[in-house]
C-alpha positions in Angstrom: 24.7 5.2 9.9 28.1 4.5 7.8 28.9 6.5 4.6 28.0 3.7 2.6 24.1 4.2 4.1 24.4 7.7 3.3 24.9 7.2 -0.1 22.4 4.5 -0.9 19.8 6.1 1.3 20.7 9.3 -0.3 18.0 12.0 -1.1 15.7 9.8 0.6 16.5 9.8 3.7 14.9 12.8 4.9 11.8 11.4 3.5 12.0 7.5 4.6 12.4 8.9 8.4 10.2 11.2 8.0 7.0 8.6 7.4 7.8 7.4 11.3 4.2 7.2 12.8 2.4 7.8 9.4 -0.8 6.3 8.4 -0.8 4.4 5.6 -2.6 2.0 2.7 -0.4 -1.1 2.9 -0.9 -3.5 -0.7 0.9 -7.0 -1.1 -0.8 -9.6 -3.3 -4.8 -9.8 -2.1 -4.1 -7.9 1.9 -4.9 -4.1 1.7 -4.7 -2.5 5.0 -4.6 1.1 6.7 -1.1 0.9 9.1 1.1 2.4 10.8 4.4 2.8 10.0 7.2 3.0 12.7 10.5 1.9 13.8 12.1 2.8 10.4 15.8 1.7 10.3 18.2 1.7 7.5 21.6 0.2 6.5 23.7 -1.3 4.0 21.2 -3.8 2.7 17.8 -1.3 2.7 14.8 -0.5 4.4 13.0 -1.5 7.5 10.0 -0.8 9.3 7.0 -2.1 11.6 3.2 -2.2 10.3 0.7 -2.1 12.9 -2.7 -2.3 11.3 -5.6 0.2 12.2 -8.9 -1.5 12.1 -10.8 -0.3 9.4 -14.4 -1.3 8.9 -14.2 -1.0 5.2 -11.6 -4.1 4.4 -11.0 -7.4 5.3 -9.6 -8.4 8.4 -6.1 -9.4 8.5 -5.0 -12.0 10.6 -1.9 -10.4 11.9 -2.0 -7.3 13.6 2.1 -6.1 12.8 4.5 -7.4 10.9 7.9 -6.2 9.4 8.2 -5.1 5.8 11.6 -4.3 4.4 13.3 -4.1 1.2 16.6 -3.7 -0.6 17.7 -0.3 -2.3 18.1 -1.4 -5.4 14.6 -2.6 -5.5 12.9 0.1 -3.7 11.2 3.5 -5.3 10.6 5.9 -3.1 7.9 9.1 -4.5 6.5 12.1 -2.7 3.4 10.2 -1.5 4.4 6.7 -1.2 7.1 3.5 -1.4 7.0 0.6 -3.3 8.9 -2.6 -3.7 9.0 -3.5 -7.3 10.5 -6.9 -6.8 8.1 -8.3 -3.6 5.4 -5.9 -5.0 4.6 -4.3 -1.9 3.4 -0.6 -1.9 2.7 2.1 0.6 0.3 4.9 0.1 0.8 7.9 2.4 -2.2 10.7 0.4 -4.6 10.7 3.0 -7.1 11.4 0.3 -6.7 7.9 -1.3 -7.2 6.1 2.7 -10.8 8.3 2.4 -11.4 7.1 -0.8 -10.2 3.3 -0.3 -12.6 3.4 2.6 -15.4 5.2 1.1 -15.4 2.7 -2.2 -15.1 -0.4 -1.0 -17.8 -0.1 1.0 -19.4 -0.5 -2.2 -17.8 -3.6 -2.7 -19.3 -6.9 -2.0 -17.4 -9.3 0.7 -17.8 -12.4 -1.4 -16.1 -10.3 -4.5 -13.0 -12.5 -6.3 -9.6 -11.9 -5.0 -8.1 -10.4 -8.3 -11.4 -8.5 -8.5 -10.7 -6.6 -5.3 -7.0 -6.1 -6.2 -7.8 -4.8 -10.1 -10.1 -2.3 -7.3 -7.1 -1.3 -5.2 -4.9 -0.8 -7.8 -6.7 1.6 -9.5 -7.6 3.6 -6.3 -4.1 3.1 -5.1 -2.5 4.7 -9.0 -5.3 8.0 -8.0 -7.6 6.2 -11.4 -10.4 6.6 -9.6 -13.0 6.4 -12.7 -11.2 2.9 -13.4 -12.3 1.7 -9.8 -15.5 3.1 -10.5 -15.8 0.9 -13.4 -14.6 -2.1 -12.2 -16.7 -1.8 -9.0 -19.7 -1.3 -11.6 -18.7 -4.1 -13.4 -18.4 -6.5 -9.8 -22.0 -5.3 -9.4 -24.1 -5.4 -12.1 -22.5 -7.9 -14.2 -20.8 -9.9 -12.2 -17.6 -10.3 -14.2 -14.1 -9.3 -13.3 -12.1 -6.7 -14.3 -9.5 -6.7 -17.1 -6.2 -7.3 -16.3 -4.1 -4.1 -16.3 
């Protein structure tokens, strides 16, 4: 690694490497899945790193099993508990607590629920509002309406 990927991995470094192997909630668009993280590499431009999806009865197939995600710094936050990509709008979830619940509550769900419908769903679980995606999956339901945009 050069100085340069020092600098603009920083603080983060330690943290980004450390996620190698982790389990993970993976959101982009309307695909949710639990994955794998591995082969993180870093350099001048930003991240990269491998998802391997773990089947998980709960959500919707994908129909790719890995892929590559990657990002540039300047577009990548990195917290305690997960990264996110504000400008492809990807996010990774490492609190094992919110895979349980993600699993757990859309089981709930209906398959044939709308698209932004599910993703209002994730959102919330994914933020840790769990009493919003208890509303919203009330709402999918009982009343058959969507959820307000957030």
């Amino acid at each position: 690694m050069s100085p340069s990927d020092r600098i603009k991995a920083g603080p983060h470094k330690p943290q980004l490497f450390s996620r190698e192997s982790s389990l993970a909630l993976f959101h982009e668009g309307p695909t949710l899945a639990v994955i794998r993280v591995s082969d993180i590499t870093l350099n001048d431009w930003g991240i990269t790193a491998k998802a391997t999806v773990i089947p998980t009865p709960d959500l919707p197939p994908l129909a790719r099993e890995t892929w590559s995600f990657s990002c540039a710094w300047s577009c990548l936050s990195v917290r305690e508990t997960g990264w996110h990509a504000f400008n492809i709008d990807w996010s990774l979830e490492f609190d094992p607590e919110k895979i349980k619940v993600m699993s757990a509550k859309m089981r709930t769900v209906p398959l044939d629920l709308h698209p932004g419908t599910r993703i209002g769903i994730m959102k919330a679980i994914m933020s840790g509002d769990y009493a919003r995606a208890d509303q919203y999956i009330q709402m999918a339901i009982t009343e058959k309406k969507d959820p307000p945009t957030a």
